[in-house]
Legacy VTK file of the C-alpha trace (Angstrom):
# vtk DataFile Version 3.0
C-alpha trace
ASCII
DATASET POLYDATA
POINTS 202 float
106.305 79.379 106.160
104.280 80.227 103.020
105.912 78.936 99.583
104.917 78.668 96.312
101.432 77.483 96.038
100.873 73.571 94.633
100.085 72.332 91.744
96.192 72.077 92.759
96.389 75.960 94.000
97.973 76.459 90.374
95.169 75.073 88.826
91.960 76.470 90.672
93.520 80.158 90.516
94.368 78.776 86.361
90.216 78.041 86.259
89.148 81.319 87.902
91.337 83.550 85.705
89.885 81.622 82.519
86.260 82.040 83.735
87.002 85.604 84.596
88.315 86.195 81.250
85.517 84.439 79.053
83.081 86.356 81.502
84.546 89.624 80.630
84.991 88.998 76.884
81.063 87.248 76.483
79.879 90.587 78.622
81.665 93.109 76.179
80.867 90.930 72.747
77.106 90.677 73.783
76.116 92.580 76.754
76.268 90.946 80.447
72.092 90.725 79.438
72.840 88.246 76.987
75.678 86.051 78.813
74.696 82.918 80.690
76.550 80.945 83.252
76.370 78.046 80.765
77.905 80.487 77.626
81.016 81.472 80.282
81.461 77.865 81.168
81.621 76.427 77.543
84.119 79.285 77.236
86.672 78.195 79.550
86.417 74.546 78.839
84.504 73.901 82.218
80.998 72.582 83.532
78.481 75.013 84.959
79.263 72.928 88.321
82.266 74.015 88.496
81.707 77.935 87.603
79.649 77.939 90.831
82.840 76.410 92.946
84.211 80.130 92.120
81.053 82.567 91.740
77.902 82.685 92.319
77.453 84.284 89.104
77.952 85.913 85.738
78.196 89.398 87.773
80.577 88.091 90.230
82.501 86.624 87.612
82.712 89.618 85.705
83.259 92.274 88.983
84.906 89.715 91.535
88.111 91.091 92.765
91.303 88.936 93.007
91.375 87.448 96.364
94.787 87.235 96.295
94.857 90.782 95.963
94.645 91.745 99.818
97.202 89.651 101.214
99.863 91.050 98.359
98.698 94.744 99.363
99.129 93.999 103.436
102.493 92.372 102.551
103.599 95.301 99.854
102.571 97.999 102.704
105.202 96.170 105.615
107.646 96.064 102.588
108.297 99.836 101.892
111.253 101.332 103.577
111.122 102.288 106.863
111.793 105.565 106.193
108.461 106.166 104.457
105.758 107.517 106.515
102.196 105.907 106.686
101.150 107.301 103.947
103.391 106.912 101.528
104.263 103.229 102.261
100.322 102.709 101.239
100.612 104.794 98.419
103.808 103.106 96.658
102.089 99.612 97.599
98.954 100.691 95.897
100.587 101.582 92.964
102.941 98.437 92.787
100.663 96.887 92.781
97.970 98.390 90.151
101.332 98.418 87.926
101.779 94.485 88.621
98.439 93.957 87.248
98.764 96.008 84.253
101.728 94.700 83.461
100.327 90.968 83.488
97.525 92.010 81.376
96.489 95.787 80.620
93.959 94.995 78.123
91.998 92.814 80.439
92.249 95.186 82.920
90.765 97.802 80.280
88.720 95.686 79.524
87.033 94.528 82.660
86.864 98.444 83.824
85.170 99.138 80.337
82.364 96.116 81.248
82.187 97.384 84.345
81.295 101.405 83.846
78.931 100.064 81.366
76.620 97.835 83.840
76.177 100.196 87.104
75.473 97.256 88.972
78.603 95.692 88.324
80.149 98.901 89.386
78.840 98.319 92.944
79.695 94.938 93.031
83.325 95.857 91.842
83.438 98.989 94.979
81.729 96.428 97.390
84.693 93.866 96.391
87.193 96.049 97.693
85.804 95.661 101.718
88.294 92.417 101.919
91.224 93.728 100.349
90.355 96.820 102.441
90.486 94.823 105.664
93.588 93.448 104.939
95.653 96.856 103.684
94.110 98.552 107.318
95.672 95.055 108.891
98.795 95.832 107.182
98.940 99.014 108.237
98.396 98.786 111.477
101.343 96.224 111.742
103.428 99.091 109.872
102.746 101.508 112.616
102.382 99.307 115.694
98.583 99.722 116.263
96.041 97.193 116.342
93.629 97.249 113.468
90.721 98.583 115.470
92.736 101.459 116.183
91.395 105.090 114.330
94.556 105.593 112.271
94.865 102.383 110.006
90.826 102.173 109.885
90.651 105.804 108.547
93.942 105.868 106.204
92.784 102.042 104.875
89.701 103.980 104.528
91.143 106.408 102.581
93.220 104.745 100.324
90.550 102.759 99.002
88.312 105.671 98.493
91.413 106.831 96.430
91.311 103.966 94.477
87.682 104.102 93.794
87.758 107.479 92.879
91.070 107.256 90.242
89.047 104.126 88.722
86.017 105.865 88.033
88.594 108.774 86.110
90.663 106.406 84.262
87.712 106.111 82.616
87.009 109.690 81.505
88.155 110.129 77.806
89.354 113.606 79.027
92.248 112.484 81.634
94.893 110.632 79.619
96.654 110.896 83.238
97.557 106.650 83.270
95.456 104.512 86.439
98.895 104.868 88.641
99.042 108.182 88.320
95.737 109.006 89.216
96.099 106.619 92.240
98.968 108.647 93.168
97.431 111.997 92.884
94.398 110.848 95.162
97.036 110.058 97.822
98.856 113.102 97.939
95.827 114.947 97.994
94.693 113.308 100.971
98.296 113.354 102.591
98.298 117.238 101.923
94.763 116.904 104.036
92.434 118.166 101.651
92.252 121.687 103.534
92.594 123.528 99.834
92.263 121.993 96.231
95.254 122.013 94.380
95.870 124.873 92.313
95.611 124.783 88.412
LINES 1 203
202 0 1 2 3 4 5 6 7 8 9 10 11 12 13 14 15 16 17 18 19 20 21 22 23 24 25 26 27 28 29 30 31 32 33 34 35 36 37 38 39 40 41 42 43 44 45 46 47 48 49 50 51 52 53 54 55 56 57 58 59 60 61 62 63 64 65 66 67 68 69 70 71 72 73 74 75 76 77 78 79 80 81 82 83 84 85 86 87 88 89 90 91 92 93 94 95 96 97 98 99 100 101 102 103 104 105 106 107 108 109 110 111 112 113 114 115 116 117 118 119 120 121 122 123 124 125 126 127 128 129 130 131 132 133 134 135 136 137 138 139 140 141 142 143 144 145 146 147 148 149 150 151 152 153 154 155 156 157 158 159 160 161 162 163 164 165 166 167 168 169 170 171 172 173 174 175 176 177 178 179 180 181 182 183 184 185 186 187 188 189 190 191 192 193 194 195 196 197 198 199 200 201
């Protein structure tokens, strides 16, 4: 039975949020070219030692996604009713959870996606990121549906709902869509539950 997590849980995911933060504030103050390790450490109040217990570096640091993040999503996706198809269990879990984070801390979010369309190869690193939390919304799925997660359906809607996601994160960031992140996520997934035969019309 999983419960709250310890005091010592508390306190590495307390450490990895700070260096994540002072990573992402150094990066858009100076430029990720002129942040060190040793500049992100002195900003959280920690020893280079221990920034490389949580990254291997300043672009990980800056791009790495929450690991915590693909366990909520598989556990969000069995939530939804029952009476919600595939489909739209993943989509309302997606954007749960994109509005959880937001709600926690919207301009770090902004923030972070700002640093990130900036540095193209934090971009990758941020896309690449997603495979695990991937793995574990296609597990979650699959449990939803009663397949295994080898099967072809969770594999290709997982699939599909992160390619979603990738694609509404690279629009939020277009000054000409004031559409919000959630609702962006949301039109990606009923465009793909409609099955993409026709765009939508405008």
């Amino acid at each position: 039975m999983n419960g709250a997590p310890g005091l010592r849980d508390r306190k590495k995911q307390q450490t990895r949020a700070a260096l994540c933060r002072a990573a992402l504030v150094l990066a858009a103050e100076r430029g990720l070219d002129h942040v060190t390790v040793e500049d992100i450490s002195t900003a959280a109040g920690v020893s280079p030692r221990t920034f490389f217990n949580y990254f291997t570096g300043k672009e990980e640091a800056v791009a790495a996604p929450d690991p915590e993040a693909g366990p909520r999503i598989r556990q969000r996706v069995l939530d939804q009713p029952a009476g919600l198809c595939a489909a739209e269990a993943v989509k309302a879990a997606m954007i749960a959870e994109i509005a959880e984070v937001l709600a926690e801390d919207r301009e770090l979010w902004l923030l972070r996606m700002r640093v990130v369309q900036q540095h193209p190869v934090l971009l990758a690193r941020v896309f690449a990121g997603g495979e695990e939390t991937e793995r574990h919304l296609v597990a979650g799925i699959a449990e939803r549906v009663g397949l295994t997660a080898s099967d072809l359906y969770p594999m290709l809607l997982g699939a599909a709902a992160g390619a979603a996601c990738r694609v509404a994160f690279t629009r939020s960031s277009d000054p000409d869509d004031p559409r919000p992140l959630e609702t962006l996520l949301g039109d990606a997934m009923d465009l793909l539950s409609a099955g993409l035969a026709q765009p939508p019309r405008t």
